[in-house]
C-alpha positions as CSV (number, residue, x, y, z in Angstrom):
1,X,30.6,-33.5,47.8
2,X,28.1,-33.2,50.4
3,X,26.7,-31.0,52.3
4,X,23.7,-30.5,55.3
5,X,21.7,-27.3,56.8
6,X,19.1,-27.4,59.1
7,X,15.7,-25.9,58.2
8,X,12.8,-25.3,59.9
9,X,14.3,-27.4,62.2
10,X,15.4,-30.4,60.0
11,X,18.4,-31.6,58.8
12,X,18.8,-32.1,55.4
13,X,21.2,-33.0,53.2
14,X,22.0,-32.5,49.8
15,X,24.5,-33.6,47.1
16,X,26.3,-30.8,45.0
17,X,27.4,-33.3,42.8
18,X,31.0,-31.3,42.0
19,X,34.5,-31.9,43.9
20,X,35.0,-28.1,43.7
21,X,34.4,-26.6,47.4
22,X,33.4,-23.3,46.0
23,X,30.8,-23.9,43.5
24,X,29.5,-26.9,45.9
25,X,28.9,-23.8,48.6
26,X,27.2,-22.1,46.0
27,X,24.8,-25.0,45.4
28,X,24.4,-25.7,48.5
29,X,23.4,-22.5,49.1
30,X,21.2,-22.2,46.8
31,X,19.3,-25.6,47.5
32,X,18.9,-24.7,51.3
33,X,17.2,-20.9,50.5
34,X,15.2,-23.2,48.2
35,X,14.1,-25.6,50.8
36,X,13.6,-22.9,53.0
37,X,10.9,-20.8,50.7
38,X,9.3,-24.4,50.0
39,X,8.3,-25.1,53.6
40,X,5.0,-26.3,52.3
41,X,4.5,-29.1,49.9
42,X,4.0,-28.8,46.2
43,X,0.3,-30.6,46.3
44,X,-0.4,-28.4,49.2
45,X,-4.3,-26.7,48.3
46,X,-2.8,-24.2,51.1
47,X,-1.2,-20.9,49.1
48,X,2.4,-20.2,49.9
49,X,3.3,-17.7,52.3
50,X,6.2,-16.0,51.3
51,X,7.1,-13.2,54.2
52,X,10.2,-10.8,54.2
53,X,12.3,-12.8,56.7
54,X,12.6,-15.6,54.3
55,X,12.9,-13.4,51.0
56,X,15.7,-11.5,53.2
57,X,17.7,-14.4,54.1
58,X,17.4,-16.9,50.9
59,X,17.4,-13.9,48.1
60,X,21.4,-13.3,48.0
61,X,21.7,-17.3,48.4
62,X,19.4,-17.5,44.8
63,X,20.9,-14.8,43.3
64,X,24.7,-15.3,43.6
65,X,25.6,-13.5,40.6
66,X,24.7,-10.3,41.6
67,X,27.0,-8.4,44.3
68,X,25.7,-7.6,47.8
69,X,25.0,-3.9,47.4
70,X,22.9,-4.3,43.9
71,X,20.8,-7.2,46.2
72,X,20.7,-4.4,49.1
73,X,19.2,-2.0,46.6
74,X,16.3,-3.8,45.2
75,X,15.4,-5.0,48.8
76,X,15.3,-1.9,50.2
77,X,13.1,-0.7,46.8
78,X,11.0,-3.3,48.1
79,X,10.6,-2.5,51.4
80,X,10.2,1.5,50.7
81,X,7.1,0.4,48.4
82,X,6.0,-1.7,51.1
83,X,5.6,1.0,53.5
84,X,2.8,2.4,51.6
85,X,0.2,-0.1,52.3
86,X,-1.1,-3.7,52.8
87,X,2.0,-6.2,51.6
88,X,0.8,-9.2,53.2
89,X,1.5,-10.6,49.7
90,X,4.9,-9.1,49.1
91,X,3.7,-6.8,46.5
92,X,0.5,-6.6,44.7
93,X,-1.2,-4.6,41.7
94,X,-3.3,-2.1,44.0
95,X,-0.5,-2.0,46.6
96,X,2.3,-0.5,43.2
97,X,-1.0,1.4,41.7
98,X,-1.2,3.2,45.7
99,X,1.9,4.3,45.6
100,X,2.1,5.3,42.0
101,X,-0.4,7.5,43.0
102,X,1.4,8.8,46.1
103,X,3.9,9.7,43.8
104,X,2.7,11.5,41.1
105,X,-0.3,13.3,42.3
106,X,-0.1,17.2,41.9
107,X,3.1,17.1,39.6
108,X,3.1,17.4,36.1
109,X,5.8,18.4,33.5
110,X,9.1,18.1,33.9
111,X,8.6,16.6,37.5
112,X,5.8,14.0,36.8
113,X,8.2,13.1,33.8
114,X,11.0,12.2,36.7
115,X,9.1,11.1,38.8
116,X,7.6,8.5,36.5
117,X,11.5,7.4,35.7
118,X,12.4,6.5,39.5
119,X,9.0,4.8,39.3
120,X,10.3,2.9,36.5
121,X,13.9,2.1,38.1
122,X,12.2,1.4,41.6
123,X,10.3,-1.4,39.8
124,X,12.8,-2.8,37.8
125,X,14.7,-3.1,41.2
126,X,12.0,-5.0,42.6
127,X,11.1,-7.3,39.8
128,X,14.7,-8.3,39.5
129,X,14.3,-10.1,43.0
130,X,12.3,-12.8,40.9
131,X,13.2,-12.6,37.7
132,X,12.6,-15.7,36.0
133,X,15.9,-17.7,36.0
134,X,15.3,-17.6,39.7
135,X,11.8,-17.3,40.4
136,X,11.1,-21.1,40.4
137,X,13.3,-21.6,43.1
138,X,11.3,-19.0,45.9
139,X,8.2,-21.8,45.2
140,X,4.7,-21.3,45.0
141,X,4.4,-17.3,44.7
142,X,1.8,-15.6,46.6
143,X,-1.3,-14.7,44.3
144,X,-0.8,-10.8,44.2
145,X,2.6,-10.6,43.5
146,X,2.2,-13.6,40.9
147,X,-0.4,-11.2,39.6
148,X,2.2,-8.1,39.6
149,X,4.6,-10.1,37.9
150,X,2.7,-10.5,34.6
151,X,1.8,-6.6,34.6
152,X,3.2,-4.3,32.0
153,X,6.0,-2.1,33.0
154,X,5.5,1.7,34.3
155,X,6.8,3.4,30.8
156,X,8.9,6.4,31.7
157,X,9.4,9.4,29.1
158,X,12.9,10.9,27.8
159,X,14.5,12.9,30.1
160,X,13.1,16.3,29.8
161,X,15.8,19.8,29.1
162,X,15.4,22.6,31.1
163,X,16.7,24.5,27.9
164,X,17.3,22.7,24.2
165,X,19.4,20.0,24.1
166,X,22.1,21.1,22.1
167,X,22.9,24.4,24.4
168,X,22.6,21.9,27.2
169,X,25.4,19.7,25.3
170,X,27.5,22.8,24.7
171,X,27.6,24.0,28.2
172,X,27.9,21.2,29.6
173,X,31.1,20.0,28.0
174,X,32.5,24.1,28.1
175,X,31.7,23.5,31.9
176,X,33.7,20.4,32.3
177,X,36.9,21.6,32.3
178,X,36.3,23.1,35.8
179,X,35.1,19.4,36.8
180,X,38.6,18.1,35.6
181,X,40.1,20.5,38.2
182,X,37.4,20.0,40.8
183,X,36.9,16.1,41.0
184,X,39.2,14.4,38.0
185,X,37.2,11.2,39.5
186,X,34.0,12.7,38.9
187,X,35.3,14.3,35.5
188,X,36.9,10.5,34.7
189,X,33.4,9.1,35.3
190,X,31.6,12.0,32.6
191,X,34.3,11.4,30.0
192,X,34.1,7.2,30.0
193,X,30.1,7.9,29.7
194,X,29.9,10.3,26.8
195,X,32.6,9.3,25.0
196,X,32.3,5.5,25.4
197,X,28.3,5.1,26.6
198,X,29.4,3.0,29.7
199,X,27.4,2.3,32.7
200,X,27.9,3.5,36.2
201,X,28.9,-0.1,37.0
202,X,31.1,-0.5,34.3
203,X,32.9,2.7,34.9
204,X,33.6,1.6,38.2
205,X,34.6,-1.9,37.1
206,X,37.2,-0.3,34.4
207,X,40.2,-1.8,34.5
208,X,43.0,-0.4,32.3
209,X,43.9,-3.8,30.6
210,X,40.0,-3.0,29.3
211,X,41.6,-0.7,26.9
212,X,44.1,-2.4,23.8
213,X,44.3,-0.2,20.8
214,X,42.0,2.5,20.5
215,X,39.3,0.3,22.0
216,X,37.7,-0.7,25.2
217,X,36.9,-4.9,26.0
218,X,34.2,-5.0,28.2
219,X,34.5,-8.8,29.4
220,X,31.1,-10.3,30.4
221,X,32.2,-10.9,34.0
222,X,35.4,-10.5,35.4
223,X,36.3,-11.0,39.6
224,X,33.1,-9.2,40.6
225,X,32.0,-7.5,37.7
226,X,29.4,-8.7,35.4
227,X,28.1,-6.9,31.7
228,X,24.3,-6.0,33.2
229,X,23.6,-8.2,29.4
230,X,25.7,-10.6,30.5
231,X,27.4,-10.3,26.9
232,X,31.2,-8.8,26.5
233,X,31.5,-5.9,23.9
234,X,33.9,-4.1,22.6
235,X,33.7,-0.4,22.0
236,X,35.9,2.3,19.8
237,X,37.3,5.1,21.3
238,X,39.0,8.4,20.7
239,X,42.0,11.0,22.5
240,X,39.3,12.3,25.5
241,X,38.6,8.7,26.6
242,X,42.4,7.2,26.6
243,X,43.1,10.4,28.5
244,X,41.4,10.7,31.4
245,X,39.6,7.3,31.9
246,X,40.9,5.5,35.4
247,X,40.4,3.0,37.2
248,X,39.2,3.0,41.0
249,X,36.2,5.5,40.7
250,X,33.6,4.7,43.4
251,X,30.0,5.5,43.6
252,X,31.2,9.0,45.3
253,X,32.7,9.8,42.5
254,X,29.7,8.8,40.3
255,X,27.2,11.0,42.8
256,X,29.5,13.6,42.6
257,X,29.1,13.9,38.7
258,X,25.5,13.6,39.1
259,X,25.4,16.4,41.6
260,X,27.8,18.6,39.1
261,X,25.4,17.7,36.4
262,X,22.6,18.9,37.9
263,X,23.6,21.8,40.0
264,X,26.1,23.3,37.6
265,X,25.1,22.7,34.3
266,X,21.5,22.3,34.8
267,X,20.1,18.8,34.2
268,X,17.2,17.9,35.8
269,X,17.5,14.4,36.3
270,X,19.4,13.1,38.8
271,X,21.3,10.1,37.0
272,X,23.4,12.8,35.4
273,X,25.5,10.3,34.0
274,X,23.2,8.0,32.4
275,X,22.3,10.8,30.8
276,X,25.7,11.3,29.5
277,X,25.3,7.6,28.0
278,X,22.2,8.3,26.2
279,X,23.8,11.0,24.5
280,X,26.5,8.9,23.2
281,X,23.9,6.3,22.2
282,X,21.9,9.2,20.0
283,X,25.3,10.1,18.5
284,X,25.5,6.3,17.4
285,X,22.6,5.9,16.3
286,X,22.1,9.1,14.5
287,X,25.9,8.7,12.4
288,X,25.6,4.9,12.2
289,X,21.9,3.2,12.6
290,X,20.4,1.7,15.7
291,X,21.4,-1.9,15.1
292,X,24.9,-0.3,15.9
293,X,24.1,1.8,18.7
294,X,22.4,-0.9,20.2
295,X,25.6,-3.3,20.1
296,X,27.8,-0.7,21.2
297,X,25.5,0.4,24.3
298,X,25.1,-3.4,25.1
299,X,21.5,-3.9,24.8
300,X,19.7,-7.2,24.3
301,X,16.5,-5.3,23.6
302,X,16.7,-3.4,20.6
303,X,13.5,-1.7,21.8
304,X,15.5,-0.1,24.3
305,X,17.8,1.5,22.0
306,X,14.9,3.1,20.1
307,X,12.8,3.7,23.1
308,X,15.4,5.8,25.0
309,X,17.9,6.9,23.4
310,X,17.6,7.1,19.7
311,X,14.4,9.4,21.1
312,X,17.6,12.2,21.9
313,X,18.7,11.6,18.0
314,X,18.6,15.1,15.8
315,X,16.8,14.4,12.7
316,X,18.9,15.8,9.7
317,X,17.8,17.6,6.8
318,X,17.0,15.1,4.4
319,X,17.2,15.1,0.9
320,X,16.2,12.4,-1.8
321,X,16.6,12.0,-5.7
322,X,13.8,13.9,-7.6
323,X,14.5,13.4,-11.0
């Protein structure tokens, strides 16, 4: 099957090589946004230019596996950072490093710490827009954001407690039961976190053919949804989980159980529900090893497992043979 766009004025046309009018669209689409980022030859000695307009219009054509509002999100991370200096290149290492600086100068504590984790999701927002199964596709990169690119990552600390975390724990789960009567969506969406370790996305993804004896299937992709690892997993759960977990909670219903988390119980970061999940990850990994925590939570890195969330673990008094 065929297919033909004009751009920059030409036609072209391209061969999707498939009888299948859906995934020829998709290649189709994907080939034009190509052409359109390549408006300058390969040999060309003359550095690509690669402005917002065409980043805006061939990004959700490149990255079809990621639904519309996700792609919103890490453009408009992109254009927020923008608007704190020169980003004639897109992004560039003193243009992140300004506003970095923006950002944390005169906080420290318990602020800087948060502050340094928004840094961290902002820029894994933005570096997802050319993450490297794509990133061939958008051409020749301009020089400062090829240089960003291969920079290290902004590390971000735990999550710091405005009181220990086990009298955080406690209260929080003695003040849930007035969430259940408040916003059982909100409640639904703390439950399916602690108790399960799922992801905002997944939790609004849940379907309740996800859950077949005492255990919830989450598939890979499924309609719209897909596993951030791109893996399916299957995790074991108890009575709380099978009780109030639903399906059709929203991103309201998510912010609201932030909001509670914050406000109410006293948490001080505003992904109150991620939080939830990294406490069900230290539970894992504390009763049963981080190589299981870290296939339960779905992580391809187990860095990440021992990074973030094993950090939460209680060490236990520990005793050894002595004779």
């Amino acid at each position: 099957m065929y297919a033909q766009s004009y751009v920059n004025g030409k036609r072209e046309k391209f061969c999707t090589d498939t009888p299948d009018r859906k995934l020829a669209k998709e290649r189709a689409e994907k080939h034009f946004a190509s052409l359109l980022l390549k408006s300058q030859p390969e040999d060309s000695k003359t550095p690509q230019t690669l402005n917002m307009g065409q980043l805006e219009a061939s990004y959700p054509k490149l990255a079809l596996d990621i639904n519309a509002d996700t792609r919103e999100a890490n453009l408009k991370a992109l254009r927020h950072v923008q608007s704190f200096g020169d980003c004639s290149g897109i992004m560039s290492v003193s243009l992140w490093s300004d506003y970095k600086v923006s950002k944390l100068t005169g906080v420290e504590g318990a602020e800087k710490a948060s502050r340094l984790r928004s840094l961290r999701s902002t820029e894994t927002k933005i570096r997802s827009i050319f993450r490297k199964d794509i990133r061939n596709l958008y051409g020749k990169l301009p020089t400062p954001l090829a240089e960003w690119l291969e920079t290290k990552k902004t590390k971000a600390p735990p999550v710091s407690y405005t009181m220990p975390p086990k009298a955080l724990i406690d209260k929080t789960w003695e003040k849930s039961v007035e969430l259940s009567f408040l916003a059982p969506k909100a409640h639904a969406a703390f439950i399916m976190a602690i108790t399960a370790g799922l992801r905002a996305g997944e939790i609004q993804a849940f379907q309740s053919h996800w859950l077949q004896d005492g255990k919830v299937h989450v598939p890979a992709n499924e309609n719209t949804f897909q596993a951030k690892s791109k893996r399916a997993r299957t995790i074991p759960v108890g009575e709380a989980f099978i009780k109030y977990c639903q399906e059709g909670i929203t991103s309201a219903d998510i912010k609201a159980a932030n909001t509670w988390l914050k406000q109410s119980v006293g948490w001080t970061t505003h992904k109150g529900v991620h939080e939830m999940r990294k406490l069900y990850g230290a539970q894992i990994a504390t009763g049963y090893g981080l190589y299981v925590a870290q296939k339960l939570l779905g992580h391809t890195d187990p860095k990440i497992t021992s990074d973030y969330y094993a950090a939460l673990c209680t060490i236990p008094d520990v005793k050894v043979r002595e004779k």
